[in-house]
N, C-alpha and C positions, 0 to 999 in steps of 0.2 A: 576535356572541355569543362568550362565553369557556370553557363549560363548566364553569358550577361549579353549576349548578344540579341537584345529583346526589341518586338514594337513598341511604338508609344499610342498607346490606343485611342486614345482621343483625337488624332490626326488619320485614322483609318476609315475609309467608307464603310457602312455595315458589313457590305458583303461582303470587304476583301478581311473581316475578323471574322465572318464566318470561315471564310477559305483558307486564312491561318489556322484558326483551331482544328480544321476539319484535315491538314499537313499536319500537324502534330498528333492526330488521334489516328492517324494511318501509319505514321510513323510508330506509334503505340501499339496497335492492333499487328506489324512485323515485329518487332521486335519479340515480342511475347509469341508468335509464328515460328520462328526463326530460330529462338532460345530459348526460353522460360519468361513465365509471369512475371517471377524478379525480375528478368533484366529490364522491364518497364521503369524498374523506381531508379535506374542510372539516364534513362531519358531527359538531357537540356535543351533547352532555348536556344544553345549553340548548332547541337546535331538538328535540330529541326529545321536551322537555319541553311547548313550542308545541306539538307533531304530538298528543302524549296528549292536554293539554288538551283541544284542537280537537277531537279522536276522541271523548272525553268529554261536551264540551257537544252535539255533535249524534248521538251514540249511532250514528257509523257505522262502527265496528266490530264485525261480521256473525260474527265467529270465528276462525281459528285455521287456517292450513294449513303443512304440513311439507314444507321445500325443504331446498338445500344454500347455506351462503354464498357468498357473489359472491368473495369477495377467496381464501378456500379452497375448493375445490370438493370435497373432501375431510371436509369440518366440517359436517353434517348442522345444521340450524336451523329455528328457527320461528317465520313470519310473522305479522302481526296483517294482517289483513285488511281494507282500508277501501274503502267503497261509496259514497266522494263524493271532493270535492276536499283536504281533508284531508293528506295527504301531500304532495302537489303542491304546495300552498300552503309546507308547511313547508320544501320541497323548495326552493322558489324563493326563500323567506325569509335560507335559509341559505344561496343562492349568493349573493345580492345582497349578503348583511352581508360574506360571505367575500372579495366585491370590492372592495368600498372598506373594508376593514381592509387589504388588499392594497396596497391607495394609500395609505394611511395611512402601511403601514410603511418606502413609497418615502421618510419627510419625517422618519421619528424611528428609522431602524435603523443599523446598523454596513454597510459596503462591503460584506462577503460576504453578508449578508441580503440588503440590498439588489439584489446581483445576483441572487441568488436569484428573488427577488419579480420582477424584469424576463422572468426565463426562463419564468414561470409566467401573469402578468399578462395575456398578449395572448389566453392561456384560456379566461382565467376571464372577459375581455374579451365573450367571443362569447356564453359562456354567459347572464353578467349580461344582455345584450342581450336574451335570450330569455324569461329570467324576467322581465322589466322589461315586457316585451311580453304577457305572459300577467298578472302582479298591477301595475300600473302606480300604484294607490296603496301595495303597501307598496315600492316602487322612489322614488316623491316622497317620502315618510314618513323611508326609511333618507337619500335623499340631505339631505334637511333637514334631519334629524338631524345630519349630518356637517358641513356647512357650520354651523349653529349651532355644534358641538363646537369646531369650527376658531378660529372667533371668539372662543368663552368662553375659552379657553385662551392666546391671545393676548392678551387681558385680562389686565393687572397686578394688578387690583382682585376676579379671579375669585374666586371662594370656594370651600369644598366644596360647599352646597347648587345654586349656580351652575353649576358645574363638574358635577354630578351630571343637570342638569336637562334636556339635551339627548336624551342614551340614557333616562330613565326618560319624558321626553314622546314619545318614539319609542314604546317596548313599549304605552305607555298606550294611542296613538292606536291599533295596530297590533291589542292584543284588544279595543277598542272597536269595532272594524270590521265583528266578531264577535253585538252586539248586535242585538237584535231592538225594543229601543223603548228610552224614553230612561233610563230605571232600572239598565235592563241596561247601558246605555251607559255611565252612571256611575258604577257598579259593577266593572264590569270596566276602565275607566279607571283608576281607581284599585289597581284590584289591578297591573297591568301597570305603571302610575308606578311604585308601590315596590318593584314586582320588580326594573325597571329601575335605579332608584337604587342598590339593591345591589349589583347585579351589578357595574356603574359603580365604588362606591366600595370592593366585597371585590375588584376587580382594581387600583384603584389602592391599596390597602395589600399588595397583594401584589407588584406593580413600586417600590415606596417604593423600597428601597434602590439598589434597578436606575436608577432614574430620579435619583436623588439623586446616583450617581455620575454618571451620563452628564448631566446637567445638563439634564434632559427635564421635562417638567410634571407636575406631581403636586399633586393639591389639599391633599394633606395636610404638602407642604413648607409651605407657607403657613400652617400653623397652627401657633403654640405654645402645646402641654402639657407639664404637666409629665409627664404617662403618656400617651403616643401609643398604648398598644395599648389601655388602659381610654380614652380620645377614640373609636378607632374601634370600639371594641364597642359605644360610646353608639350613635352617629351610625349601627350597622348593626343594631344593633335594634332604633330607631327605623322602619326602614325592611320590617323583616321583621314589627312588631308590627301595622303599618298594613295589610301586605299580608297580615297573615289576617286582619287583621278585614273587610275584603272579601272576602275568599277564604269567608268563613264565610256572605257572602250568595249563592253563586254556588252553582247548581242543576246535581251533576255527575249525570252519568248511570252513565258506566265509568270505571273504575282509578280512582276513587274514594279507595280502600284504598293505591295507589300513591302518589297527588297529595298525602292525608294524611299520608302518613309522606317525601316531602321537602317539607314545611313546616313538619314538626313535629319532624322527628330532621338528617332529608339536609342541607338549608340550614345550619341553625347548628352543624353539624357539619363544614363545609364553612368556616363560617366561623372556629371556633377553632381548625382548621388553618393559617387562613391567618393570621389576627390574631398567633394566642400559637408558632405554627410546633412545633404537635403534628401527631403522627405520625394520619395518618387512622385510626379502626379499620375502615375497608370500603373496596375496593379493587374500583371498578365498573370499570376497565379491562382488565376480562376478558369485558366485552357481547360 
């Protein structure tokens, strides 16, 4: 997961930013439960975004209790509350991903990264272990995701759509899991495919030039237009168009009002930040 999948705050009622933050700082508060303190700093705007969902389709957030943050003990906060697996799931989603991005970046970073990622690795090594051991389909799911990625990428002949299709059958399969018969299945497949494509292809237009210098893969080197940033507004609204028109069959229960407004304002906000490289107007990095 990369964290782009953010609100846009200034289109949020007070209280449904309280009830984001207060999903994000519960999601916080397991995770560091569940694994260690570290695994809080692999915590995104993506998995938070999974945890609401999840919270939302099974209506198991019960309410609202007031702690202190983990990281300041000093910064008074407020938790969302979950009375099932929910967090946990999300919890182990986000060490697992944060593992093998970790290995990933053993094969395409620079020497100081790279050591970096060795100092840290044998970590997140134990933790992966644990979460793999508790969700053991989305541990098959992410690794087969990664060896497919592997593949497509070493492909001369990859494409965008090719190249995209690894991470969006990953999310697919991952809210399909979530299903309760086969509509819902297909449904929520499809919303998590084109989530996934996105996220896939607004992270490679946002490493483009990164990659172009270091001589790294990027699906969108492989294409000529004559207007690369109107190419990828195509190809990422196509992807965002898809996923509401499933998103519009999907029966939420909470934050509702939340999941609304980043599909409708958060996302493509997020995306002509990264496409046309405007200045964001909301600045969620104060959760």
């Amino acid at each position: 997961m990369f964290g782009y999948l953010q609100v846009r705050k200034s289109e949020l009622l007070v209280r449904e930013w309280e009830a984001y933050k207060a999903v994000y700082c519960g999601l916080c508060k397991q995770m560091g439960k569940d694994y260690s303190f570290l695994t809080r700093l692999s915590l995104s705007y993506d998995c938070t975004f999974y945890a609401m969902l999840l919270l939302s389709l099974e209506k198991a957030c019960p309410g609202f209790e007031k702690g202190r943050c983990r990281f300041n003990p000093l910064k008074k906060c407020q938790f969302a509350r979950c009375d099932s697996d929910c967090y946990s799931k999300a919890a182990a989603f986000s060490v697992i991903s944060a593992y093998y991005k970790l290995k990933d970046d053993l094969q395409d970073s620079g020497f100081w990264k790279r050591l970096a990622v060795r100092l840290v690795l044998p970590f997140f090594s134990r933790w992966h272990k644990k979460a793999a051991r508790r969700y053991p389909q989305l541990e098959t799911l992410v690794a087969d995701m990664m060896t497919a990625q592997n593949l497509a990428e070493q492909n001369s002949e990859t494409g965008v759509d090719a190249a995209a299709h690894p991470t969006a059958n990953m999310l697919g399969s991952v809210l399909s899991l979530e299903a309760h018969d086969e509509l819902q299945r297909r449904v929520y497949y499809e919303f998590g495919y084109h989530i996934g494509r996105w996220i896939y292809l607004i992270d490679a237009a946002d490493d483009l030039e990164k990659d172009e210098k270091n001589r790294n893969f990027n699906p969108f080197l492989r294409v000529k237009a004559a207007d690369m940033q109107a190419y990828q507004t195509q190809v990422l609204n196509q992807s965002l168009a898809r996923a509401y028109d499933a998103y519009q069959l999907i029966t939420l229960i909470d934050f509702k009002g939340i999941l609304d407004n980043m599909m409708v304002y958060g996302f493509p906000s997020k995306q002509n930040a990264v496409v046309y490289h405007r200045q964001e107007e909301e600045d969620v990095k104060s959760v």
